[in-house]
DORO-387126 format. One record per residue (C-alpha): residue number from 1; residue in one letter; x negated, y negated, z. Coordinates in Angstrom, 1 decimal. Layout:
<kebas>
  num  residu      xx      yy      zz
  NUM       a       X       Y       Z
...
</kebas>
This chain:
<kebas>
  num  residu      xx      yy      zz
    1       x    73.2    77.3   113.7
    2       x    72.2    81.0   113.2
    3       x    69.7    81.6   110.3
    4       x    72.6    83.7   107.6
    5       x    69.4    85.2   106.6
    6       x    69.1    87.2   109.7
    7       x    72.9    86.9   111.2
    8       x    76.0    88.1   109.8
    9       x    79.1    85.8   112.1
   10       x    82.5    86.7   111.6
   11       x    84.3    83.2   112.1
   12       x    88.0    83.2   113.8
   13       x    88.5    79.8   113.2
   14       x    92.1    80.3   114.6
   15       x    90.6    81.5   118.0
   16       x    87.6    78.9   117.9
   17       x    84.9    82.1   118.2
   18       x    82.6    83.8   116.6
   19       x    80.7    87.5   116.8
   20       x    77.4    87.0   115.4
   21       x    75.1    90.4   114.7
   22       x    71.4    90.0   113.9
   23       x    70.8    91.5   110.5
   24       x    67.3    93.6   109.3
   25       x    69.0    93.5   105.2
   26       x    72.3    93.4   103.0
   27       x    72.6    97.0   101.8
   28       x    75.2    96.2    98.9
   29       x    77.7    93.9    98.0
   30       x    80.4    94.1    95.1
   31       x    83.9    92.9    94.1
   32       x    86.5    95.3    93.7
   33       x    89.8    94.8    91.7
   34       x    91.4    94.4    95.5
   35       x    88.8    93.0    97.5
   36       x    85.2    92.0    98.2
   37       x    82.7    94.7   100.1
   38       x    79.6    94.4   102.0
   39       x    77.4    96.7   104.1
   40       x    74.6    95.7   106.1
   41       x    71.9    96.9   107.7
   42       x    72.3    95.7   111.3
   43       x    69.5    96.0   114.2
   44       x    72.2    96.9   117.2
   45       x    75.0    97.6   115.2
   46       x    74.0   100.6   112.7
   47       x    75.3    99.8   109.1
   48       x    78.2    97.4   109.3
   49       x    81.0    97.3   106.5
   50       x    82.5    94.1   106.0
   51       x    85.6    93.2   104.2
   52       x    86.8    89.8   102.4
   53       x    84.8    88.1   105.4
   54       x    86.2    90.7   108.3
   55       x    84.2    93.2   110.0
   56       x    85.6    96.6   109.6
   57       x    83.8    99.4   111.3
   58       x    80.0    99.5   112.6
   59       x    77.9   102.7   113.2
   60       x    78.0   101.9   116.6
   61       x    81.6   101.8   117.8
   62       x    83.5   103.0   115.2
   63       x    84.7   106.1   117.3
   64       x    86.3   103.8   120.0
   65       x    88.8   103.1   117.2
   66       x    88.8   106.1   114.8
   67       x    89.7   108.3   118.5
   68       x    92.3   106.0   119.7
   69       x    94.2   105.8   116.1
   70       x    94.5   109.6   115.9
   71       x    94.3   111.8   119.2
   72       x    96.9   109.7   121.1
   73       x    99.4   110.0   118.9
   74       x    99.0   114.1   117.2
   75       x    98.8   115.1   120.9
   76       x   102.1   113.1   121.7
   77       x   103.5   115.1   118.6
   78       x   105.0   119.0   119.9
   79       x   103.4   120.4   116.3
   80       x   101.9   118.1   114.1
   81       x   100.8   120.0   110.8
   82       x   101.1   117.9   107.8
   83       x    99.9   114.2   108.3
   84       x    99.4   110.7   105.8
   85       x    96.5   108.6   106.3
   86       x    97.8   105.0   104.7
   87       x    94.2   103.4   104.5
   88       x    91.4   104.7   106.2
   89       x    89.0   104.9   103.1
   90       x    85.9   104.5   105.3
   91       x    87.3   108.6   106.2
   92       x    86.8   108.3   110.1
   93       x    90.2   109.0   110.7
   94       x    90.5   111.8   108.5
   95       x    87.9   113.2   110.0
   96       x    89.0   113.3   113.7
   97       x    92.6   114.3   112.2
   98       x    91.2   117.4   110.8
   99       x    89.4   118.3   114.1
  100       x    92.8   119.6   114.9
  101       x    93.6   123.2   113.9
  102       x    96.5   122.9   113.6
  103       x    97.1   120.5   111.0
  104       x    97.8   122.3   107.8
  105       x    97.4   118.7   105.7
  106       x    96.0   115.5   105.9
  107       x    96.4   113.4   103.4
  108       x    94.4   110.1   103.2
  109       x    96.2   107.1   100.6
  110       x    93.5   104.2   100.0
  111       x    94.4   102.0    97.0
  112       x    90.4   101.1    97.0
  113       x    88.4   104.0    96.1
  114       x    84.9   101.9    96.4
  115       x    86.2   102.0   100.3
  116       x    85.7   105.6   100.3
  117       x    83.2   105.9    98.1
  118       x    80.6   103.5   100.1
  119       x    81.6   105.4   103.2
  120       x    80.1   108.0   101.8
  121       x    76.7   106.6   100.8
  122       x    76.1   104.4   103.8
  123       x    78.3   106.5   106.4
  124       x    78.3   109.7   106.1
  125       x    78.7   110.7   109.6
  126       x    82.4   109.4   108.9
  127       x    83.1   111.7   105.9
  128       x    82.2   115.1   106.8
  129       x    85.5   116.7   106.5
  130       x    86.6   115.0   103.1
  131       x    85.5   118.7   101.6
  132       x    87.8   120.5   104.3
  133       x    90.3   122.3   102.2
  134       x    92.9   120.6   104.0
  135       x    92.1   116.9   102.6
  136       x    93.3   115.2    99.8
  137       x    92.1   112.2    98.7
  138       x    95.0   109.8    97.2
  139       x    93.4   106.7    95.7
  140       x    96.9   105.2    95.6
  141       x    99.0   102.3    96.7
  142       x   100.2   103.3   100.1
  143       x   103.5   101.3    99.9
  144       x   104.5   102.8    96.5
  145       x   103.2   106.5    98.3
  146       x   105.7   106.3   100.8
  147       x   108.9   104.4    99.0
  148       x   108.6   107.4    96.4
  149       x   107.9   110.4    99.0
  150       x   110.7   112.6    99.5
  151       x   112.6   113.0   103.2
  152       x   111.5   114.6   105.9
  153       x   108.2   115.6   104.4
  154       x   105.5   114.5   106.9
  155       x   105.3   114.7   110.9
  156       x   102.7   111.8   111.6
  157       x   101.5   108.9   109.5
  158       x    98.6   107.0   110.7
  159       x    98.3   103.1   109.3
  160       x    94.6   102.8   109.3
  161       x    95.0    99.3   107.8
  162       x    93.5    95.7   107.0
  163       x    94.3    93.1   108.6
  164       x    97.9    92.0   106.8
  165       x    96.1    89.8   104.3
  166       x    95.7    91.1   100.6
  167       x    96.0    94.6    99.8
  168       x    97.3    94.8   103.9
  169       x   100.1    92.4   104.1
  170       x   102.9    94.6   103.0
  171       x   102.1    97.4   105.3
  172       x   103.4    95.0   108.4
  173       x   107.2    94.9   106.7
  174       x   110.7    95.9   107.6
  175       x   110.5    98.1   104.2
  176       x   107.6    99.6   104.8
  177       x   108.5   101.1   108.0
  178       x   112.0   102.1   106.9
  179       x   110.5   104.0   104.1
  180       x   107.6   105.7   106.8
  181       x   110.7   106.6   108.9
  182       x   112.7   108.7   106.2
  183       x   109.3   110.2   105.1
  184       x   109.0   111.6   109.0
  185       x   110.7   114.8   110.4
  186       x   112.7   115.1   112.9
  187       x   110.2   114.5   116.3
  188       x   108.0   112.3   113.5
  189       x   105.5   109.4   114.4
  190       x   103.6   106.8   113.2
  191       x   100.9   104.7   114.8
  192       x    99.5   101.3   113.1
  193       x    96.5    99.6   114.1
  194       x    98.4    96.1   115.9
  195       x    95.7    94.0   116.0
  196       x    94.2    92.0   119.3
  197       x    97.2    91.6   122.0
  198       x    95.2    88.9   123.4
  199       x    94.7    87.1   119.6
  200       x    97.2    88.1   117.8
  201       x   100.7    88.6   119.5
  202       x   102.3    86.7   116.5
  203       x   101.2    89.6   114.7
  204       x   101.7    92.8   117.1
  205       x   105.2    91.6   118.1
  206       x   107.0    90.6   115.2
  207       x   105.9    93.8   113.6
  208       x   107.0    95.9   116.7
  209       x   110.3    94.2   115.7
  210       x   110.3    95.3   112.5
  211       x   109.6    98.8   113.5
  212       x   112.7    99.1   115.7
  213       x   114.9    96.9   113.0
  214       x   113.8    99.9   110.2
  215       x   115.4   102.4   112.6
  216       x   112.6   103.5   114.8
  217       x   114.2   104.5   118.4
  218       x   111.2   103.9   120.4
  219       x   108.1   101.9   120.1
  220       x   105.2   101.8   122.6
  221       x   101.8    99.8   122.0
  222       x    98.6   101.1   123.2
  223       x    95.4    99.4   124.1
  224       x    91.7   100.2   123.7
  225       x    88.0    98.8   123.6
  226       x    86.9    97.9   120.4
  227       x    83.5    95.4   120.4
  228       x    83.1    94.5   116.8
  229       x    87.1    93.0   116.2
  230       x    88.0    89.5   117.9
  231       x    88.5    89.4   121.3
  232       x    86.7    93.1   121.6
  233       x    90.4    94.4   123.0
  234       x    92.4    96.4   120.1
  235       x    95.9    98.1   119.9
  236       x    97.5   100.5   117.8
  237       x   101.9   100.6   117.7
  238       x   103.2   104.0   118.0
  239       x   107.1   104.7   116.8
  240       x   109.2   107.4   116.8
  241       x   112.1   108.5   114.8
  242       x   113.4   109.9   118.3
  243       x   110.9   109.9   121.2
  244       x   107.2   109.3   121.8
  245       x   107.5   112.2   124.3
  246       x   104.8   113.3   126.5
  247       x   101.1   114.1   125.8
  248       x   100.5   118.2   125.3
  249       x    98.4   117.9   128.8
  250       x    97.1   121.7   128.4
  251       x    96.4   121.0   124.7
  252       x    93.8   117.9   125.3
  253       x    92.2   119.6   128.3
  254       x    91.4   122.4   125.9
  255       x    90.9   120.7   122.7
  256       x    88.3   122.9   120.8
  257       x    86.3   119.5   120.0
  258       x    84.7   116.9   121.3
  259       x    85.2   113.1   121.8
  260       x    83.2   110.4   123.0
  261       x    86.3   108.3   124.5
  262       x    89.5   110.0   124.4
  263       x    90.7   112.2   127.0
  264       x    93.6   112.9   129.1
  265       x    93.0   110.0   131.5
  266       x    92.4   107.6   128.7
  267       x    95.5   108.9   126.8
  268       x    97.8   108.2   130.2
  269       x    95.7   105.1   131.0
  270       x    96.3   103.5   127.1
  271       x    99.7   103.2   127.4
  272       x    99.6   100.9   130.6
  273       x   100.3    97.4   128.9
  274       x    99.1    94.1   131.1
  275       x   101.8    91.6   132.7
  276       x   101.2    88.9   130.1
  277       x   101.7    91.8   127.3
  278       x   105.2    92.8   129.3
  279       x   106.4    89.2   129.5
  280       x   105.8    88.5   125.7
  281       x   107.8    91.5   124.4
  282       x   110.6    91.1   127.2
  283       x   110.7    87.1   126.0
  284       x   110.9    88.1   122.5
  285       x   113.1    91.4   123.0
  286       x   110.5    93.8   120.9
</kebas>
């Protein structure tokens, strides 16, 4: 058994495994009216934030994620200017959202402000742009954000989410999506963090299925690297009101930024689902 004192383990007691990180200190801990925060000081890791029990981002690998939840999908987009963040309060995504020019608004919905407000204490490496003129922080109930937003007034949504437990769960819904689709314009998309394909299939495809029963006309999954979560192999669902389209080629090979993972190759390469993942979805028609 691993001293608590000096190991923080994430248990998935449905996958019978573990992650374990060795621990120099706790750095804070407090209950929110939604949920239950902790950051900790980690000796590989960097600072770790941890929600209700689940790791959420490290210092470490967080860009594996943050990259792969934004850049795939504003460079499938012909134009992308005004774009939703539903989630996201540790500001990561924000940040690589507004590394675009030409994105006129990004606005970033977290119904937990302590999120954010953490993020900026013990990450602030992840919350550089939240003074860019073109954020907005909403501190809001994403659901109720989108039911109530008027048509065709957003070209990408990015569902930087929990897993789909507490504040999370009704982000995964049939409603959810068919509000997200008649907030999108015309060549709209949205991209939602799907979970582990390898873990969590009863997750990723039911909620593909939802996407295409709200109305969405194509749905694609993509696949990256991410240590910290079970398994260590993430996804993120793309739809489209019409079609994913191709990536702006010319735009990444001259994107006037830099990224630690994405890239043209890794966009293309992303998008390559394994056999097992291709059986599932043609078994279960998602």
């Amino acid at each position: 058994m691993l001293n608590p004192d000096e190991w923080f383990t994430e248990i998935d007691e449905d996958n019978h495994s573990a992650f374990s990180f060795r621990i120099e200190r706790k750095l804070h801990e407090e209950q929110t009216p939604f949920q239950k925060i902790e950051i900790y000081q980690t000796i590989g890791f960097g600072n770790l934030m941890v929600i209700d029990g689940f790791v959420m981002l490290s210092a470490r690998d967080n860009f594996l994620y943050h990259e792969m939840m934004t850049h795939p999908v504003l460079f499938s987009h012909p134009a992308p200017k005004r774009v939703w963040i539903i989630g996201g309060g540790d500001c990561g995504s924000l940040q690589e959202v507004l590394k675009h020019p030409g994105v006129d608004s990004a606005v970033q919905i977290e119904i937990d402000e302590r999120v954010t407000r953490l993020a900026e204490r013990y990450f602030p490496e992840l919350c550089l742009a939240n003074d860019d003129p073109r954020a907005q922080l909403k501190f809001e109930d994403g659901i109720k954000w989108v039911k109530e937003a008027p048509e065709n007034s957003v070209d990408v949504i990015i569902v930087d989410s929990t897993d789909p437990l507490g504040p999370g769960e009704g982000l995964f819904t049939e409603a959810f999506y068919r509000d997200c689709l008649n907030c999108l314009t015309e060549d709209g998309l949205l991209i939602q963090q799907s979970e582990s394909p390898l873990f969590h299939p009863h997750i990723l495809h039911p909620m593909r299925k939802a996407m295409k029963a709200a109305g969405f006309k194509e749905v694609k999954t993509l696949f990256f690297p991410q240590p910290v979560y079970p398994s260590g192999w993430w996804s993120g669902t793309v739809a489209a009101k019409t079609s994913i389209g191709q990536p702006r080629e010319q735009d990444i090979l001259n994107k006037p930024f830099a990224t630690r993972y994405y890239n043209l190759e890794i966009h293309r390469a992303a998008f390559a689902a394994p056999n097992f993942f291709l059986q599932e979805v043609e078994m279960e028609g998602v």
